[in-house]
C-alpha positions as CSV (number, residue, x, y, z in Angstrom):
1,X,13.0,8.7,-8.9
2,X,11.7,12.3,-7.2
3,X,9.6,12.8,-4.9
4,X,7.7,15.7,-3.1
5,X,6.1,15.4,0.7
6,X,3.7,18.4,1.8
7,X,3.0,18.6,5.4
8,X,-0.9,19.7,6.1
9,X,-4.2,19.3,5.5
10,X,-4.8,17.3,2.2
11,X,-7.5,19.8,1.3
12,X,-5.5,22.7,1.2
13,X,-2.5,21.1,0.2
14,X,-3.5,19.4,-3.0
15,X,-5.2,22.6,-4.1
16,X,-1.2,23.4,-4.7
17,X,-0.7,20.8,-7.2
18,X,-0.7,22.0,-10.6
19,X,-3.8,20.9,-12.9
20,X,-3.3,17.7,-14.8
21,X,0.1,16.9,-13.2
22,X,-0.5,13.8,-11.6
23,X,-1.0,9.8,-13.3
24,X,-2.6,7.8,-10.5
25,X,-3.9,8.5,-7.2
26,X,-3.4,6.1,-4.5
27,X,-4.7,6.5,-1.2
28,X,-5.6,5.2,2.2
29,X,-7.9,7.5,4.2
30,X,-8.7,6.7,7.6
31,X,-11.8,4.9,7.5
32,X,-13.9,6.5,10.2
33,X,-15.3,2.9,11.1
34,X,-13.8,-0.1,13.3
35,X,-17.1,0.3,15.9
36,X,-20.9,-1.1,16.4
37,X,-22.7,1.6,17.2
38,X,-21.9,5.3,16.2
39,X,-20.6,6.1,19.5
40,X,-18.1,3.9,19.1
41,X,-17.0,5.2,16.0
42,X,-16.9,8.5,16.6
43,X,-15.7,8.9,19.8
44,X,-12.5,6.8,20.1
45,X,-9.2,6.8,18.5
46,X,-7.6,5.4,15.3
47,X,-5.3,2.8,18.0
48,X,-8.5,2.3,20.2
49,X,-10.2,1.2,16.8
50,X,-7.7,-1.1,14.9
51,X,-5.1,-2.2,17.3
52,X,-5.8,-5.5,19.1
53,X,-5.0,-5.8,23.5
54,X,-2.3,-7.8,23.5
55,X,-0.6,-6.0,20.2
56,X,3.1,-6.0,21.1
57,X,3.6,-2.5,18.8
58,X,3.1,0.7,20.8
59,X,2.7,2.9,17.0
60,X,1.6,6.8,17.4
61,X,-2.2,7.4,16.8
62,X,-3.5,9.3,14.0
63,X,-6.3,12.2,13.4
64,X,-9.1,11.8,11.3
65,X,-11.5,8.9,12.7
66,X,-14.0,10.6,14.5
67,X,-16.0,11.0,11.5
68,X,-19.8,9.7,11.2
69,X,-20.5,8.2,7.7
70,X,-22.2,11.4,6.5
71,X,-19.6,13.6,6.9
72,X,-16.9,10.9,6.2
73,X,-18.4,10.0,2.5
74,X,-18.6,14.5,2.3
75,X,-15.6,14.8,2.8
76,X,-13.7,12.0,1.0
77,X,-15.5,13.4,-1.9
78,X,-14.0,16.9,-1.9
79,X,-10.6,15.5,-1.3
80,X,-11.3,12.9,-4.8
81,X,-12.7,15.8,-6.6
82,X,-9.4,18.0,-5.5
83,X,-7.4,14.9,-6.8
84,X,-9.2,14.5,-9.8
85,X,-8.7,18.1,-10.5
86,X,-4.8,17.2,-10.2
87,X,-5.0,14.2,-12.6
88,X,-4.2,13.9,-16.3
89,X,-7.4,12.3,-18.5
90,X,-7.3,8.7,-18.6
91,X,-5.6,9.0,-15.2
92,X,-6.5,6.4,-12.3
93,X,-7.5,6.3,-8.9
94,X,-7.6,3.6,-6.0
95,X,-8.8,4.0,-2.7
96,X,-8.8,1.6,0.6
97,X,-11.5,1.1,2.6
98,X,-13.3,-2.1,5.0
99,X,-16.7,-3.1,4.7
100,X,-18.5,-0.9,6.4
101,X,-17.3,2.6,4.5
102,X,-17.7,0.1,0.6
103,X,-20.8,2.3,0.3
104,X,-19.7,5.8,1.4
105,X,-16.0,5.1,-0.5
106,X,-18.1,4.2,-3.5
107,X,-20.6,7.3,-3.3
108,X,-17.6,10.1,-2.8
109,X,-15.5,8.2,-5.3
110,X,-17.9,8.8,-8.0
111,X,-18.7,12.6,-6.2
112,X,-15.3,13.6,-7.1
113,X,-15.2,13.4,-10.4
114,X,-14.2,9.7,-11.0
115,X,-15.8,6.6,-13.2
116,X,-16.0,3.7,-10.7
117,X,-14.5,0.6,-12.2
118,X,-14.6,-2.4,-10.1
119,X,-13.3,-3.0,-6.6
120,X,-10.0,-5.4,-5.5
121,X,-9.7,-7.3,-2.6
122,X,-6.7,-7.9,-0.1
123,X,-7.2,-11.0,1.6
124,X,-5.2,-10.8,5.0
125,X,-4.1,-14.7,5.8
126,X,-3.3,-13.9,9.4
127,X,-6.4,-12.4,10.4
128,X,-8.4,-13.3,13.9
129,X,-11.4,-16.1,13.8
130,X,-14.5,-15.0,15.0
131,X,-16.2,-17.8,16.8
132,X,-20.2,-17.8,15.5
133,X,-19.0,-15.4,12.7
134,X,-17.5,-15.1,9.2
135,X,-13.7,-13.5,9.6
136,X,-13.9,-10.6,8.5
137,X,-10.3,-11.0,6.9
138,X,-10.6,-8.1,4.0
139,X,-10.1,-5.1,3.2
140,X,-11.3,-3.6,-0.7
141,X,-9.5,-1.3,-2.7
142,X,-12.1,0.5,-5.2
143,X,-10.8,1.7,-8.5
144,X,-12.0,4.5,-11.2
145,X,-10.4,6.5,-13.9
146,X,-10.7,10.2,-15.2
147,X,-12.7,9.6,-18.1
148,X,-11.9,6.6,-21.1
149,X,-9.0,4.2,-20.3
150,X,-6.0,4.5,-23.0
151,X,-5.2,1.1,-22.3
152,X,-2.7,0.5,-25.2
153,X,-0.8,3.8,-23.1
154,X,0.2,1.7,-20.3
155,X,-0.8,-2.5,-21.1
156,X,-0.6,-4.2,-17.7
157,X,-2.3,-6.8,-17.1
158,X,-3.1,-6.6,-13.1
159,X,-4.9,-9.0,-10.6
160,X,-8.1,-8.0,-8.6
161,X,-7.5,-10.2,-5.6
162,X,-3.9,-10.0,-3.3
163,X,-2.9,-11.7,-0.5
164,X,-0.6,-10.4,2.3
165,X,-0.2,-9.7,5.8
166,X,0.2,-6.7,7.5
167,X,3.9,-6.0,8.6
168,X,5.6,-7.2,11.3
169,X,9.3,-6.5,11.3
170,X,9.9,-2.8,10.7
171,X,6.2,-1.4,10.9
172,X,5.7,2.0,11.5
173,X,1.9,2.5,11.2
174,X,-1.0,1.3,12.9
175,X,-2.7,0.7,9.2
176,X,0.5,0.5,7.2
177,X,0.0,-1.8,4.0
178,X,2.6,-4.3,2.8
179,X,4.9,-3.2,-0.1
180,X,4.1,-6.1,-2.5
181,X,0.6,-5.2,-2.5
182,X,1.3,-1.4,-3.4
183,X,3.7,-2.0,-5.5
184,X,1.3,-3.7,-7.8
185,X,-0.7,-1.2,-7.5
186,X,1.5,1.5,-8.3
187,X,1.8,0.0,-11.9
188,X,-1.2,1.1,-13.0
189,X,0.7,4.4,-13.4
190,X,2.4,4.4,-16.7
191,X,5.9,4.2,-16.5
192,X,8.0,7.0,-15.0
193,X,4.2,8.6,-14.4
194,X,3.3,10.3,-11.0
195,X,1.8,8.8,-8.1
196,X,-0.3,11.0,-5.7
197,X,-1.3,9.9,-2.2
198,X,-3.2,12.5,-0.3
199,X,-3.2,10.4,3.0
200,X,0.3,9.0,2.6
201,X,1.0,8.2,6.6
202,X,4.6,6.7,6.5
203,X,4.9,6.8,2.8
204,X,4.4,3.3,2.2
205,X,2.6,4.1,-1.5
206,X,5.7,6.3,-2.4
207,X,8.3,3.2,-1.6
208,X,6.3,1.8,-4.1
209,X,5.8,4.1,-6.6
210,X,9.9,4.2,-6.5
211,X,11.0,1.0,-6.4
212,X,8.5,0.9,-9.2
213,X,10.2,3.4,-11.2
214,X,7.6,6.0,-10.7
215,X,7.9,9.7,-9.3
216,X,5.6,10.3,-5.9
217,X,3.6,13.5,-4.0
218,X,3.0,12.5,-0.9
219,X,0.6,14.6,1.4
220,X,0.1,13.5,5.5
221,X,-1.4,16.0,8.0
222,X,0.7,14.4,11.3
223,X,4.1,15.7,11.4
224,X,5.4,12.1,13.0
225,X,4.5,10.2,10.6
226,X,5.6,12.7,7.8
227,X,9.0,12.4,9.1
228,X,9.1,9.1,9.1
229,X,7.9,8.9,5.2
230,X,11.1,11.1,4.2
231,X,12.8,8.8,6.5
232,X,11.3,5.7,4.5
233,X,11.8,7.5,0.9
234,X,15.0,8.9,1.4
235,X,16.4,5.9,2.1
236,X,14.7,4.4,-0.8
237,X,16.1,6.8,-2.8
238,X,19.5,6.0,-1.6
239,X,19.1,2.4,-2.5
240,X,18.0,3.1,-6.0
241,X,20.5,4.9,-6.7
242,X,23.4,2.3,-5.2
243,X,21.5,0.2,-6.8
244,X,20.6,-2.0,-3.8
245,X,16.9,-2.0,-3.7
246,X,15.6,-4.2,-1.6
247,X,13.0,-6.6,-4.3
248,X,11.2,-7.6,-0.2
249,X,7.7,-7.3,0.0
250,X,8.8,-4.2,2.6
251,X,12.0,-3.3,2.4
252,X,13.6,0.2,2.7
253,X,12.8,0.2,6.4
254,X,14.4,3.8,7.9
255,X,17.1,3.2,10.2
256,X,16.5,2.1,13.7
């Protein structure tokens, strides 16, 4: 399968994409939450924010979370509406968020262009208790299309609920997402379609999108962990085409 990386802003660079090029868009944005009061969100980092004390990774930070919800919800909406722009009709989208951006996700979601069509949620097993408290063990994963859905174009019949933990062996991102969970996702792509993700950190959705046999564009604004998605891809590529694939929930790992 191909894929393309673009190193830069995600604004700029998906205004590059040709119109009506890409299938599904599949994305993680940083979130621009993971604090109680709005100092705390805005003023610390993305590690500060979602990596525990005693977490035995030490994974390079990211830009992006010093957003308040305002400007957060403004400008996911520009980036969706850029996206949308870049998506065939009947096309999909899915975005990540938590809890405290549903709202905001939801509002710039529809902003850009998009018809919202439910939400999913990934249940995280392995998640801390919080004494007093409900655990606040999942993350959502709202969905939309570009107009009517063709389903007879690509019949999959997908679930609205996963379950999976965050990676352990081999993780590379602070927020990376495991590969049995995207690679689900990726499916509601048509076959051999393209996958966009305009926030693609260390290429976990293109991993999926291959191994899925689906072409990726990949867009990340930190050259670190760029490198480390053509890292990740290329080496899925390789596999593929030695026919060695890992079927894992996250294989294709780049060397240590």
């Amino acid at each position: 399968m191909n894929y393309t990386i673009h190193r830069g802003d995600a604004l700029l660079r998906l205004a590059e994409i040709p119109t009506a090029s890409i299938d599904c868009v599949i994305t993680d944005p940083p979130y621009n939450s993971g604090g109680r009061t709005a100092k705390e969100r805005t003023s610390r980092s993305a590690r500060a924010k979602y990596t525990s004390a005693d977490a035995a990774h030490t994974l390079a930070d990211f830009p992006g979370e010093n957003k308040d919800q305002r400007a957060y919800t403004y400008w996911l909406s520009q980036l969706l509406a850029e996206s949308c722009r870049a998506t065939r009709d009947g096309g999909m989208a899915a975005v990540f968020t938590d809890w405290r951006q549903l709202g905001s996700t939801a509002d710039a979601l529809q902003a850009g262009g998009w018809i919202w069509r439910g939400a999913l949620a990934w249940y995280k097993p392995a998640a801390r208790p919080q004494k007093g408290r409900f655990t606040q063990n999942c993350e959502f994963v709202l969905w939309g299309s570009k107009g009517p859905i063709d389903a007879d174009a690509n019949p999959v019949y997908l679930p609205g609920l996963y379950t999976a933990s965050q990676p352990r062996a081999g993780r590379v991102h602070i927020t990376q997402k495991p590969v049995s969970v995207m690679r689900d996702l990726v499916k509601i792509a048509r076959p051999g379609g393209t996958v966009l993700d305009f926030c693609m950190g260390s290429g976990t959705t293109g991993v999926a999108a291959m191994l899925e046999g689906r072409d990726f564009v990949g867009i990340e604004v930190t050259d670190h962990y760029a490198s480390i998605a053509e890292q990740r891809l290329a080496e899925t590529a390789r596999q593929i085409a030695a026919g060695t694939a890992l079927d894992g929930a996250d294989g294709a790992q780049p060397p240590a």
